[in-house]
C-alpha positions in Angstrom: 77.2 -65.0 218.6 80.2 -64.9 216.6 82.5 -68.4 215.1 84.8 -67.3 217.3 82.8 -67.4 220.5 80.8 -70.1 220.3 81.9 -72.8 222.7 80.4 -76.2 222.3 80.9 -80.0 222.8 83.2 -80.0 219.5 85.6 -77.4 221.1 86.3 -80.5 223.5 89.6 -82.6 222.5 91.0 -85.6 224.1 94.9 -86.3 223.0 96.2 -89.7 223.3 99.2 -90.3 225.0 101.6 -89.3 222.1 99.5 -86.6 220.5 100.1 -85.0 224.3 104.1 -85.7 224.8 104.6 -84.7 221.3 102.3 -81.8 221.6 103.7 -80.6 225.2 107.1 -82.1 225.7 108.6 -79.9 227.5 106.4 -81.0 230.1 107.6 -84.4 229.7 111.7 -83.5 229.2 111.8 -79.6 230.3 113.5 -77.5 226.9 114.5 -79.3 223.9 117.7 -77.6 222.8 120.4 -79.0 220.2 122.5 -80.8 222.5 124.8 -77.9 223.0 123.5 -77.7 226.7 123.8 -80.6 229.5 120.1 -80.6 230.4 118.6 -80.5 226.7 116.2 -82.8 225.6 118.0 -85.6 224.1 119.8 -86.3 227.1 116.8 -86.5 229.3 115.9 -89.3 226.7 118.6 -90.9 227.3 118.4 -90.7 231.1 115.2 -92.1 231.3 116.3 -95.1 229.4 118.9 -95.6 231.5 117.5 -94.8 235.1 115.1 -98.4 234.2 118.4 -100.3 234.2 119.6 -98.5 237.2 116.6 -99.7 239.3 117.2 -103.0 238.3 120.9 -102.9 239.6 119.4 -101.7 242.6 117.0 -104.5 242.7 120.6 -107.0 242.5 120.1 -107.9 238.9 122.5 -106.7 235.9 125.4 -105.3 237.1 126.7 -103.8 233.5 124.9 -101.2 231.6 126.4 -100.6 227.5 125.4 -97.5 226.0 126.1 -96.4 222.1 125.5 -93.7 220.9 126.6 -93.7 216.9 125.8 -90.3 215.5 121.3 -90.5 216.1 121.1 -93.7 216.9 121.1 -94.2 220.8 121.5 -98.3 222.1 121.0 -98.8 225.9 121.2 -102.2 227.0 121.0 -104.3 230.6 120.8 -107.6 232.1 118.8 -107.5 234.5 115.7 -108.9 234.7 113.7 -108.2 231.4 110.3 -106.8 231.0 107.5 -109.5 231.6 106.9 -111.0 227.7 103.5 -110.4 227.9 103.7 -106.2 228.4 106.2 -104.9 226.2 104.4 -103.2 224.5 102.3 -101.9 227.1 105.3 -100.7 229.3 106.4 -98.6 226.8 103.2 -97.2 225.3 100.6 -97.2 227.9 100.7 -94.3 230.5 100.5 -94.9 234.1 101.8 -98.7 233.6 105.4 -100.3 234.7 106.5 -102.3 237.6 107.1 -99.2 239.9 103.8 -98.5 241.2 104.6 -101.6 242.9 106.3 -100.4 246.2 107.7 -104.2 246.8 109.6 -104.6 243.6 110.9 -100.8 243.6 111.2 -99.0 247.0 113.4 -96.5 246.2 113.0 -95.9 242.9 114.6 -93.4 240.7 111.5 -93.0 238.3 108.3 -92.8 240.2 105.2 -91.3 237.3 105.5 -94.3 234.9 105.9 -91.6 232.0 109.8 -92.2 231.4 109.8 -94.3 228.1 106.7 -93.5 226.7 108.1 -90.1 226.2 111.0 -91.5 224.7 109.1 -93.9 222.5 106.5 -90.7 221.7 109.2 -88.5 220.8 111.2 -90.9 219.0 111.3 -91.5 215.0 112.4 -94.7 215.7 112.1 -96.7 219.1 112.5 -100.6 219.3 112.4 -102.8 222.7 113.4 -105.7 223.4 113.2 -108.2 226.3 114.5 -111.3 227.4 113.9 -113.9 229.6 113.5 -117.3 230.1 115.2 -118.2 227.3 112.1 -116.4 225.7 112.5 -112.9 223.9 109.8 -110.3 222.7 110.3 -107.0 220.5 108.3 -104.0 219.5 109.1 -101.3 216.9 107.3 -98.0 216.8 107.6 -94.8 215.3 106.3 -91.5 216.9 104.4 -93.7 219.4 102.9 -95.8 216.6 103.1 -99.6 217.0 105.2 -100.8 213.7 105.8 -104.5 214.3 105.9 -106.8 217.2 107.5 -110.1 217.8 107.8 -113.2 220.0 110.5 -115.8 220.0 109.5 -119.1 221.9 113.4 -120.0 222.3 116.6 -117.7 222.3 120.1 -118.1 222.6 120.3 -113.9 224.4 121.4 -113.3 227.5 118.4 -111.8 229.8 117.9 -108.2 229.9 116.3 -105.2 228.0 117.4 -103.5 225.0 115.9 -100.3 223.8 117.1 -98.5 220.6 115.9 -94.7 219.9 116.2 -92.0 217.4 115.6 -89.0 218.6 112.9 -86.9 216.1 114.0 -84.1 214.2 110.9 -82.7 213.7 111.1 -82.1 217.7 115.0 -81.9 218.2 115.9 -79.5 215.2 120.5 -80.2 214.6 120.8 -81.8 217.1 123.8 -83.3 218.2 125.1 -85.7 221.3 128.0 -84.4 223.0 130.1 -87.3 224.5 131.5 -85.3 227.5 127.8 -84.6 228.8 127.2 -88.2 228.1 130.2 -88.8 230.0 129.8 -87.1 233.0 126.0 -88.7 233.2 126.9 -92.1 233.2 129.9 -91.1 235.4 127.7 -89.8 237.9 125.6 -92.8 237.7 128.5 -95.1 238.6 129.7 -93.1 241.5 125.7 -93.4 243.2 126.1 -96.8 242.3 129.4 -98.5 243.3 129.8 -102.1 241.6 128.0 -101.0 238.4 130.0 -101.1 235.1 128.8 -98.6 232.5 130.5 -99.4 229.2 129.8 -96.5 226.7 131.4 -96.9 223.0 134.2 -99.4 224.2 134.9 -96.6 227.5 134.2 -98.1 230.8 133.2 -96.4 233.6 133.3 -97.9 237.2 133.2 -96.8 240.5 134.6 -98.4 244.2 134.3 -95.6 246.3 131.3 -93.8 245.3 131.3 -89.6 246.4 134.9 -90.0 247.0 135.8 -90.8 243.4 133.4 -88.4 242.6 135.1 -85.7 244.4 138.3 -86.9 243.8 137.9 -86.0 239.8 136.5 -82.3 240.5 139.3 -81.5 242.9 143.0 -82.4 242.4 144.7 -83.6 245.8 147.1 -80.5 245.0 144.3 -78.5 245.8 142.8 -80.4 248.8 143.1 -78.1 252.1 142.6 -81.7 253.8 141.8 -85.6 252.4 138.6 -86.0 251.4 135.9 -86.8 254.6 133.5 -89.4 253.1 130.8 -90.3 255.2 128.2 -93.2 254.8 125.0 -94.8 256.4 121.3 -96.5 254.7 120.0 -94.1 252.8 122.6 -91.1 252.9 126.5 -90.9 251.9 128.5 -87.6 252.1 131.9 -86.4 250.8 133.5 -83.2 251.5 136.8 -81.3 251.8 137.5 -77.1 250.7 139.9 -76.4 248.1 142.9 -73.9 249.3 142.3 -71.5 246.4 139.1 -71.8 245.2 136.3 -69.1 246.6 132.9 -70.4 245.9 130.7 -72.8 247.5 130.4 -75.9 244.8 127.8 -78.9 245.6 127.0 -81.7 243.9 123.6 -82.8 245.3 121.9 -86.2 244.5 118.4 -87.4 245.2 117.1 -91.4 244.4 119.9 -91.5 241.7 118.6 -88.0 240.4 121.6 -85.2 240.4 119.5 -82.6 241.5 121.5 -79.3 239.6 119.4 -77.2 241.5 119.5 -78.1 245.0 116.7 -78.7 247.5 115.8 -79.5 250.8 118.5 -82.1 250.8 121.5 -79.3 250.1 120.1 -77.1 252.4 120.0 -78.8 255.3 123.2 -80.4 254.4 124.9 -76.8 254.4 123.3 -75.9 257.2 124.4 -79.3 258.7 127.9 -78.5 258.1 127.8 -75.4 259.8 126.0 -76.2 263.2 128.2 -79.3 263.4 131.3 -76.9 262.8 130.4 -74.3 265.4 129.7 -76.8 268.0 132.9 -79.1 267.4 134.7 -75.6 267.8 132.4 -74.4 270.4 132.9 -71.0 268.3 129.5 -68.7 266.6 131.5 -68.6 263.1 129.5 -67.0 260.2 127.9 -69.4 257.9 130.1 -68.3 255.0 132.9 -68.4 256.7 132.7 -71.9 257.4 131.7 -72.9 253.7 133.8 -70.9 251.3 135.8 -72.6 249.6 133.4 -76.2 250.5 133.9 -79.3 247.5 131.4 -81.8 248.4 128.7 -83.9 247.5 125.5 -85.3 249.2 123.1 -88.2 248.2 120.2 -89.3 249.4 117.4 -91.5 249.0 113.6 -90.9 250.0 110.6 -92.9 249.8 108.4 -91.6 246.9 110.7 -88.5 246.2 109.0 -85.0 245.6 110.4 -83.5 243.2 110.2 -79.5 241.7 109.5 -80.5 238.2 109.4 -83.5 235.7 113.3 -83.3 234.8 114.0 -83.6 238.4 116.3 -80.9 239.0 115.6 -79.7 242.4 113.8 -81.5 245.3 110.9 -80.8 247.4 110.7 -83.4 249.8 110.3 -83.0 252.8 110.4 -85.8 254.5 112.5 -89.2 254.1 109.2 -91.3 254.3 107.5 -94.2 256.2 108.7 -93.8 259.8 111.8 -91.8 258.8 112.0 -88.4 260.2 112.0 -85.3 258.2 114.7 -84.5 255.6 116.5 -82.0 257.6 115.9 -83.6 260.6 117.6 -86.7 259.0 120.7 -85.0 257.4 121.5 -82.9 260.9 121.6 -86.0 262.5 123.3 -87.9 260.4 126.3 -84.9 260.1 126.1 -84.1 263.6 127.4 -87.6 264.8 129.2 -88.7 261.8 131.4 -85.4 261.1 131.3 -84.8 264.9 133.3 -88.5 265.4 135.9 -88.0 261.9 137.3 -84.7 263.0 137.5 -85.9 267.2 139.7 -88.7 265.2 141.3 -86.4 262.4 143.0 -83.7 264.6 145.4 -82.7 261.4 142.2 -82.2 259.2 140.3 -80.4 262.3 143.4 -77.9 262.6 143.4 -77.0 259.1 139.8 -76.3 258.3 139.9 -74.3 261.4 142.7 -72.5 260.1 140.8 -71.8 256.7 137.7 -70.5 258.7 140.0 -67.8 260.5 141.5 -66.6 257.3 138.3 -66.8 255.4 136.7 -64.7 258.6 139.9 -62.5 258.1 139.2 -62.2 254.0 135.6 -61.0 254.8 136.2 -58.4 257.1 138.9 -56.8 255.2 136.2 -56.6 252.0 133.2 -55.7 254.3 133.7 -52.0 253.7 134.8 -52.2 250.0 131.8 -54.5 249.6 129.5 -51.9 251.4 130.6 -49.5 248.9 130.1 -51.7 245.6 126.8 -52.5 246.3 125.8 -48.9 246.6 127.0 -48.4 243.7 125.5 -51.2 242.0 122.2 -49.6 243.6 122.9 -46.8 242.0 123.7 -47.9 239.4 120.3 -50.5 238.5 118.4 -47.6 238.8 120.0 -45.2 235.7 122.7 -47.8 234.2 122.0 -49.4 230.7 124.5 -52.2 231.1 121.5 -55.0 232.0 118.5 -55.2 230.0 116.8 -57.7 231.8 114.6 -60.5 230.9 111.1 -61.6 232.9 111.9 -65.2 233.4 115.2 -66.2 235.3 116.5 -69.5 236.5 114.7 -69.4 240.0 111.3 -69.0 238.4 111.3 -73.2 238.6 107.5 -73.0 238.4 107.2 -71.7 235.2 107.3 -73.9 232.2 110.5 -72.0 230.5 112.3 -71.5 232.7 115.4 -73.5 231.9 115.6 -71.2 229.1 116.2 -67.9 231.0 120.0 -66.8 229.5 122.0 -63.5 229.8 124.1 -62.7 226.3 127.5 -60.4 227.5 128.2 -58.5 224.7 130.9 -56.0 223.6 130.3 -52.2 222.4 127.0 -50.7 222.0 126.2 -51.9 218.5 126.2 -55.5 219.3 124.7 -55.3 222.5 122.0 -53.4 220.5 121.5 -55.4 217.8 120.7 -58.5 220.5 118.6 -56.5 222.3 116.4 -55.2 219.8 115.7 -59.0 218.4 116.2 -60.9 221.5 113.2 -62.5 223.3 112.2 -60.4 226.1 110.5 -63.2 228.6 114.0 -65.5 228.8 116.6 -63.1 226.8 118.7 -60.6 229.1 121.9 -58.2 227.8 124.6 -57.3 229.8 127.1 -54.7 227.7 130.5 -54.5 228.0 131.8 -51.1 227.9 135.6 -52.5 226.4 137.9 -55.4 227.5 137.1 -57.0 231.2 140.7 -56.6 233.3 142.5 -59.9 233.6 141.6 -61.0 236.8 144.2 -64.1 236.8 145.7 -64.6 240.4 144.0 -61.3 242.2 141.6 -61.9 245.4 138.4 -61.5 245.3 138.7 -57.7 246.2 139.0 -57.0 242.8 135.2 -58.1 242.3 134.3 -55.3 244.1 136.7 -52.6 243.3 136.3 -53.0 239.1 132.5 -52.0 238.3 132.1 -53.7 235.7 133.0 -57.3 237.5 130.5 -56.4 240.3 128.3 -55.4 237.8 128.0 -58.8 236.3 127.9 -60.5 240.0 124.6 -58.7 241.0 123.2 -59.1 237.6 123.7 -63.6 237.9 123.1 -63.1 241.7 126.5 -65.5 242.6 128.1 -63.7 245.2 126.5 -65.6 248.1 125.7 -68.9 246.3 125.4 -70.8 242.7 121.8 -71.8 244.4 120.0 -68.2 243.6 121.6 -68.0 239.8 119.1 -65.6 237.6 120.3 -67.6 234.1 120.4 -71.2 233.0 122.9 -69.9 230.4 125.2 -67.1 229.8 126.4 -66.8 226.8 129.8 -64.6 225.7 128.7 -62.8 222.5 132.2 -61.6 220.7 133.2 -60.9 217.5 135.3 -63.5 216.2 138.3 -61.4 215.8 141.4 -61.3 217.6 140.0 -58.3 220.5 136.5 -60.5 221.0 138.8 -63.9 221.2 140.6 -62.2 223.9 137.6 -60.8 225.8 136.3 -63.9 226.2 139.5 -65.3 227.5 139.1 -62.4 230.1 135.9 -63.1 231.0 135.9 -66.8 231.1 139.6 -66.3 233.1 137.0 -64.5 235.6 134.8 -66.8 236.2 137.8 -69.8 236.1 139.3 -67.4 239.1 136.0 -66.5 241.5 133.0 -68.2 240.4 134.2 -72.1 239.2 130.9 -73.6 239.7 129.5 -72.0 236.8 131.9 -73.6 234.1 131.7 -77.1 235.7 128.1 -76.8 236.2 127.8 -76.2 232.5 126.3 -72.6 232.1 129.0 -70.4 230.1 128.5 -70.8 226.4 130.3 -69.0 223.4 127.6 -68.1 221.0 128.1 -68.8 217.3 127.6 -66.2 214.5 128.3 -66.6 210.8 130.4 -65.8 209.0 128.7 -65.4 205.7 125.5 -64.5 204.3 124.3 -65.9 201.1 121.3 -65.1 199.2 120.0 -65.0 195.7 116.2 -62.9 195.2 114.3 -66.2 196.6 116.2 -67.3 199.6 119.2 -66.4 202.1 121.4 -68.5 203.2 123.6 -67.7 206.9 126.4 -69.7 207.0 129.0 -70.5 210.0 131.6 -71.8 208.2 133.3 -72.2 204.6 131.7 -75.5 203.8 128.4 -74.7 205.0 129.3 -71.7 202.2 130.2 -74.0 199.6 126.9 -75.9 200.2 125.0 -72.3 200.3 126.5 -71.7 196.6 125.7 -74.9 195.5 122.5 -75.0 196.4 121.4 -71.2 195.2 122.7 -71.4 191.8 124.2 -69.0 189.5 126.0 -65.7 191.2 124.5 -65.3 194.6 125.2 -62.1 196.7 128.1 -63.4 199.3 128.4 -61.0 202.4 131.3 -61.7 205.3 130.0 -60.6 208.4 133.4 -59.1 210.6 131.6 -58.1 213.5 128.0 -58.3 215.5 127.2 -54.7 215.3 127.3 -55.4 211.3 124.5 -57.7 211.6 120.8 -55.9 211.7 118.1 -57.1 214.3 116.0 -57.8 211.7 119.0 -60.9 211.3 120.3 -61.2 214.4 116.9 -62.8 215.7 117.7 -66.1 212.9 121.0 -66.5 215.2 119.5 -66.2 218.8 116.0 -68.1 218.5 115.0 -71.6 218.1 118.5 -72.3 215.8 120.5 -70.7 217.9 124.5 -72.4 217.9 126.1 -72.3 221.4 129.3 -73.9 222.1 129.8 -75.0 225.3 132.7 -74.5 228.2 134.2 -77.6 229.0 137.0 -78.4 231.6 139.3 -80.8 230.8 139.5 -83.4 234.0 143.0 -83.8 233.7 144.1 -80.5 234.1 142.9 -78.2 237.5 141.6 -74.8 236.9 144.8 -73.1 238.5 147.2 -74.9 235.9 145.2 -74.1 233.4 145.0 -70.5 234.0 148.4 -70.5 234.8 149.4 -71.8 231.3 147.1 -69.2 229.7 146.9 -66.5 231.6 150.4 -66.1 233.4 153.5 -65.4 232.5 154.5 -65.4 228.7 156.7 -69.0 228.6 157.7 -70.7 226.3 155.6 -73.8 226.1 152.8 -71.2 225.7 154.3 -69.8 222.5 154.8 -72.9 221.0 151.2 -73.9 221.8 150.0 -70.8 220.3 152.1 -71.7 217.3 151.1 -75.1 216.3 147.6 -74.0 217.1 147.1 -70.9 215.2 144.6 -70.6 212.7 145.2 -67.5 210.2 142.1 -66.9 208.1 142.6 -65.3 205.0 140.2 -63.2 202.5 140.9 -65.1 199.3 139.1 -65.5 196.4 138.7 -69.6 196.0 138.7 -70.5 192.3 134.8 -70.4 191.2 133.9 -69.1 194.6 134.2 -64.9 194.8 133.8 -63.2 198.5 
């Protein structure tokens, strides 16, 4: 029998708790990432820290939470109740230890599999805790999980709480980076679930009286409300909802135990489903289902005993029933919508007329595209089985079983060179390419007609699977890949005014990305540097000595596959598309996609950036 095959009591290994998280983390966090994206690792850390002070504002003690975050260096502290003296250390190091296996002290809790912090502290280079109470205080530093120094104070001036400092590791979290406006929106969301919490984050705070309203509220202007907001509340479930007169998609924002489940679950299903039995029998009329939701804002939250949940970041859930004597989840949310919508729209007649009115045109809308619609899908049959524009990839963002999926992300490139440079180094499993054959048509203020009519747009629809619902999305990211010249800065205007104008959801749900190239390539016989921006250059020089070879990249297709993989694996640069919450999506695509005014040239003006090929003194291109 060969080494190789010979399989004995010393093939057998037992990881500790660390050696495991730090081993397997995306067990623990889902993907690690940079920061660039919303659900990336460092913000799951942070999460975790922060969902142990939640429960203890649910349990009535600490009602302020202060976060700061100063460039690595992540403080979360509460005043609530403190952990016991005596297992500090333990609660943070010991799996399958904390307070919530104890269904008295935490019945609803957000964290149920006692893993939370110990994956913070295991994949931390620096983690510090500290408790208070009684007057009493006790501290414990580690690194990477490894006990450093522990203290006890027998008297202390400190208000009671916990206080837990991290540094995320950068062995594990290669550049990365927090990003306050996903920080933002996290403790935003936090503050909505919870009304009469105060989240102060550096010096900003954040503070909620109306829960789902207030949420709501910020992701639709009233300008754009067909009707006031219907907000809807009992034990254990609150609802808001109203549709938006010019948006077309379906947008949800689903919460479970505190949890913003970005995926859905049995608690958004039934809750669309809800909506629409509730609808048809208030109006004693069969509408179609999508009839009665395009257009839908709203928001649902629930809370279940010991929550089932799709996977460990919690992104979708799987219960299926409420627990203890409660009925099932759907069960529970038809109920619930059945009375409660039933009653507000008997006493709303103004709203009940006008969301009746939307339902006719919408049913209107559909049946004028139903034979256009016909025909672009058999096209797009056609089309999958001889067209080259897709090359897809084997994991997609409904594979929710499979350990990578979070990573699943379609690249929309311009030309055939670039798209076939990406293709040719891209990873096949959770890489797809979608080619653009030239510039996307401006689709700013045209119905949704136009979808189907241009190929190319319909295309792209059947290839993210969005034209029924955000819920059966292929890709956790798609990612524009221009060249950074004036033609690829203005396809991506194109296509991100495209998926402003029919498919919302995506942008505020974080998945469109700009992916970052660079600009220059420097390398001496012993080492190549790729650098995205004159600085980084300057270092690059520096660094390499004496008369380097400088390239400037102008374009994707310049850059081999043998490169391109450097720029699209594990250091890949995404920038993110962000909306700005104090401007709605129709201003803002009127401003840059309507009608040449004034105010837009002299934006364009003061922002221009002209970059020129110079030769810097010392420093030849």
């Amino acid at each position: 029998m060969s080494e190789e095959t010979k399989y004995t009591e010393d093939n057998i290994r037992s990881l500790d708790w660390k050696e495991h998280i730090r081993m397997r983390p995306g067990m623990y966090i889902g993907k690690l990432g940079d920061g660039s994206s919303a659900d990336d690792g460092i913000y799951i850390l942070l999460k975790e820290v922060i969902d142990n002070s939640i429960d203890e504002f649910v349990m009535g003690t600490g009602k302020t939470i202060e976060v700061s975050i100063q460039t690595e260096r992540v403080i979360v502290r509460d005043y609530g109740r403190g952990i016991p003296l005596g297992k500090v250390v333990d609660v943070v190091s010991k799996m399958n230890t904390g307070g919530k296996y104890d269904s008295r002290a935490f019945k609803k809790s957000v964290g149920l599999n006692g893993v939370g912090t110990k994956a913070v502290n295991a994949l931390s280079s620096y983690f510090r805790v500290e408790s208070t109470r009684d007057n009493k205080s006790a501290s414990a530093e580690f690194e990477r999980g490894e006990l450093t120094n522990e203290e006890h104070l027998d008297e202390t001036s400190r208000r009671k709480g916990t206080k837990i400092t991290f540094v995320p590791d950068e062995d594990i979290f290669k550049n990365y980076k927090y990003r306050p406006e996903y920080v933002a929106r996290m403790l935003k969301y936090y503050v909505f679930l919870n009304p009469g919490l105060t989240i102060v984050f550096n010096g900003e705070k954040f503070f909620s009286e109306n829960g789902l309203k207030d949420l709501l509220s910020e992701n639709i202007n009233e300008s754009d409300r067909l009707y006031p907001i219907i907000h809807l509340r009992a034990e254990d479930i609150e609802i808001a909802m109203t549709h938006s007169k010019t948006q077309y998609s379906e947008e949800y924002h689903s919460f479970a135990n505190g949890q913003n489940t970005t995926q859905g679950g049995t608690h958004q299903a039934a809750f669309r489903e809800a909506v629409v039995k509730t609808i048809r029998e208030y109006y004693n009329k069969n509408y179609e289902a999508s009839d009665v939701r395009k257009s839908i804002v709203s928001a649902i939250a629930i809370k279940v005993m010991e929550p089932v949940f799709e996977s460990q970041t919690k992104t979708k859930l799987g219960s299926t029933d409420m627990g203890g004597d409660l009925p099932t989840v759907r069960t529970f949310i038809n109920d619930f919508v059945k009375t409660h919508l039933d009653n507000y729209l008997h006493k709303n007649p103004e709203t009940a007329d006008a969301l009746q009115r939307k339902i006719i045109q919408a049913e209107r809308e559909r049946k004028e595209l139903s034979g256009i619609r016909k025909l672009a899908k058999d096209r797009a049959k056609k089309a999958s089985l001889h067209n080259k524009k897709l090359r897809d990839c084997r994991v997609h963002l409904t594979d929710n079983k499979k350990d990578n999926y979070l990573e699943s992300t379609l690249f929309i490139t311009e030309g055939d060179s670039a798209s076939g440079s990406i293709t040719k180094s891209r990873n096949v499993n959770t890489q797809a390419v979608f080619s653009l054959r030239g510039k996307p048509l401006n689709s700013y203020n045209m119905s949704k007609k136009i979808v189907y009519e241009n190929e190319e747009f319909n295309l792209l629809q059947a290839a993210l699977n969005i034209e029924d619902s955000m819920e059966d999305l292929r890709y956790n990211k798609i990612v524009i890949a221009t060249d950074a010249d004036v033609d690829g800065m203005h396809i991506r205007l194109l296509l991100i005014t495209f998926f402003l104008q029919f498919f919302p959801e995506l942008i505020k749900k974080g998945h469109l990305y700009i992916l970052q190239t660079p600009l220059f390539r420097v390398r001496n016989k012993k080492e190549t540097k790729y650098c995205y921006t004159p600085e980084e250059r300057a270092e690059a020089l520096a660094t390499l000595g004496k008369n380097p070879e400088i390239t400037r990249f102008k374009g994707l297709g310049e850059i081999s596959p043998d490169e391109f993989q450097h720029f699209i694996g594990d250091n890949i640069r995404l920038d993110p598309i962000m909306l700005d919450d104090n401007m709605s999506i129709e201003e803002l695509l009127s401003f840059y996609m309507g009608k040449n005014t004034p105010d837009r040239q002299e934006f364009i003006i003061d922002n221009l950036k002209v970059e020129l090929d110079v030769v810097e003194e010392g420093l030849p291109l």
